[in-house]
N, C-alpha and C positions, 0 to 999 in steps of 0.2 A: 794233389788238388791244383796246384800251382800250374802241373806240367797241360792238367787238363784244360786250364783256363788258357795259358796258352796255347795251345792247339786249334780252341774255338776261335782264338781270334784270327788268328794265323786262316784258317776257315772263313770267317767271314771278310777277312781282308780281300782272299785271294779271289771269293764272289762277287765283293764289289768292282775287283777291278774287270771281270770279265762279265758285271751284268746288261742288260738290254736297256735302252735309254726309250724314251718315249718320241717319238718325229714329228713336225705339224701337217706330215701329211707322209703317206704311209700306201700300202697294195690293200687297205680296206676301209680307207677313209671316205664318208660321205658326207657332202655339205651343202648347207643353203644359204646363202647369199640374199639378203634383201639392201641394195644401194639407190641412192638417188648420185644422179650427175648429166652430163650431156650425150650425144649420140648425132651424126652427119651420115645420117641414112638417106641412102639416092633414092631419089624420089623419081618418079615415073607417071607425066600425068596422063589420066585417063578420061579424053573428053575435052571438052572444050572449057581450059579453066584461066587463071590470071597467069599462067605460066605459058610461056613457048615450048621449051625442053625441059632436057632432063635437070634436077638440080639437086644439091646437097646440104641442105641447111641445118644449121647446130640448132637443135630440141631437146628440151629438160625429160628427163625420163626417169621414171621408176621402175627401177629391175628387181626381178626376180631370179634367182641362176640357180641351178642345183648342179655340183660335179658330182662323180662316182669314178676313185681310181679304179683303173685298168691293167695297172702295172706300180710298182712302188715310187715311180717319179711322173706315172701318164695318166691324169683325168680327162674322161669325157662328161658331156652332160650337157641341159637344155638353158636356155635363156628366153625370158618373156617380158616384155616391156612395154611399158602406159605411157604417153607422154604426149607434147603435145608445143605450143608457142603461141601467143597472144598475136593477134594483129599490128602493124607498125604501117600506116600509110602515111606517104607526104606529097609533096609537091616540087617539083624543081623547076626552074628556065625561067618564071613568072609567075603572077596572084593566082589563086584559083579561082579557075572559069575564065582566066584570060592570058592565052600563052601557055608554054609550059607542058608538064607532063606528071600524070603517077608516078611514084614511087612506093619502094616497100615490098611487103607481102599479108598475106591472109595468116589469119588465124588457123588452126589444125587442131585435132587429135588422132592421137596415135596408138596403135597396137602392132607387134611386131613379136616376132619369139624365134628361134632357131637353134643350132646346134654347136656347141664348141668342144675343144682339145686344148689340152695346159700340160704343159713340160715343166717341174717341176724344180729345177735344173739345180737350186739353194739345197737340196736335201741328195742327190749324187755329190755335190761337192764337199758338203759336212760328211757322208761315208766315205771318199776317196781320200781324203786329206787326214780322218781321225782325228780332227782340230775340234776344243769345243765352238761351235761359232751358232748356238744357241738356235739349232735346228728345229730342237723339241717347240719352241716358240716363234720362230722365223719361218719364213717358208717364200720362196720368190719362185715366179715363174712367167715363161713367155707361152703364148697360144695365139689360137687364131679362130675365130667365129663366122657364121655363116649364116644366114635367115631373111625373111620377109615379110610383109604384112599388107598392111592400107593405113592408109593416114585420111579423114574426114575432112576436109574443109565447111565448113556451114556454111548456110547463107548471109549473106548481108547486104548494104543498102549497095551494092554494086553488081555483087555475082550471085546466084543460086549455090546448092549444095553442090559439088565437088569432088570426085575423088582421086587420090593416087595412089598407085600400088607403089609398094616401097621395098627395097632391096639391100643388103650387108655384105659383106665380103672384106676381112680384114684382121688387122695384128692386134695384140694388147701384152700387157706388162703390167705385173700384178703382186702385189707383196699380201701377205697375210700376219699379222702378229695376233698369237693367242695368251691371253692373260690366263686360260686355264683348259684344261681338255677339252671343253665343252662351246668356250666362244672367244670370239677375236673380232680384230677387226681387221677391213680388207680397205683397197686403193686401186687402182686400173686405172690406164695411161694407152689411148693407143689409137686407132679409126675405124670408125664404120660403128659399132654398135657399143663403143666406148669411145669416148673423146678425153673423158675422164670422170671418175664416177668412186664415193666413198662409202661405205657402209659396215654393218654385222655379219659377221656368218659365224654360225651353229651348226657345230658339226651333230649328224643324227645317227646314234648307234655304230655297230661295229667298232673294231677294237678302239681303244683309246690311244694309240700312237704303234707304230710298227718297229722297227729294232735298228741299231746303231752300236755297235761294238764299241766300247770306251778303250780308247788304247792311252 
């Protein structure tokens, strides 16, 4: 009995050291992202508006992102954002109505959505190295996004309604920490349709983490 009892264990030892660990992001992870933060999307006016040219001003936005890996370190997937900046006019040079000149900008709202890629580059380094460095929960990655929309200007006591088509092109840097299979929390650092932005994501179906050899 003895010899069988060790046997078992001797068995279960030698499967844990060779079982599969779970990844925070993996070849069949799908996730959704809802963050609020900033965005310095170039703007394009169209028409005759308070602007000359082109320009790129920081806007509070609310995103929606959904990835779907491609590869066990390469997610694709879309991005969609609301946003938008309150009015800011002033005066410079002299009083107003005597001297002097506007300043500032118009108020806006904004819709915009596009396509991104995220390298996932924290979960190759936790597989090449065999170190724990808590993959199963961490997960870092760089990417680059790409999209467009229209931003609203309304009217007011100066201008008529307004519009400008709006444009993205750019890097980001993104950590994800999951408290559990199913959510975490996210962060992005970067330009054009991140300036920098905090939120949830909820990973949706498919497997619950991909594999990692425990050496």
């Amino acid at each position: 009995m003895k010899k069988l009892q060790t046997l078992v264990m001797i068995a279960m030892i030698s499967f844990a050291s060779i079982q599969t660990k779970a990844q925070a992001f993996d070849n069949s992870t799908k996730m959704l992202t809802v963050s609020i933060g900033g965005a310095d999307l170039f703007h394009i006016p169209v028409g005759y508006t308070y602007y000359t040219g082109f320009y790129s001003p920081l806007t509070a936005e609310l995103y929606f992102q959904g990835e779907f890996a491609v590869h066990k370190y390469v997610g694709v997937g879309f991005n969609v954002m609301l946003g938008g900046r309150p009015a800011n006019y002033g005066y410079a040079g002299g009083v107003y109505g005597y001297g002097g000149y506007y300043t500032g900008y118009r108020s806006e709202f904004n819709v915009a959505f596009g396509g991104l890629a995220n390298f996932h580059f924290y979960q190759l380094i936790a597989d090449k190295t065999g170190k724990n460095l808590h993959a199963d929960k961490l997960d870092i990655y760089v990417g680059l996004s790409l999209g467009g929309g229209v931003a609203i200007h309304p009217a007011d006591a100066y201008y008529g309604t307004n519009l400008d088509g709006l444009f993205y092109v750019g890097p980001q840097v993104g950590v994800h920490y999951f408290f559990n299979d199913r959510i975490g929390i996210n962060g992005e650092i970067g330009f054009g349709k991140t300036f920098v932005s905090a939120g949830v994501t909820f990973k949706l179906g498919g497997s619950k983490g991909g594999s990692s050899k425990k050496k």
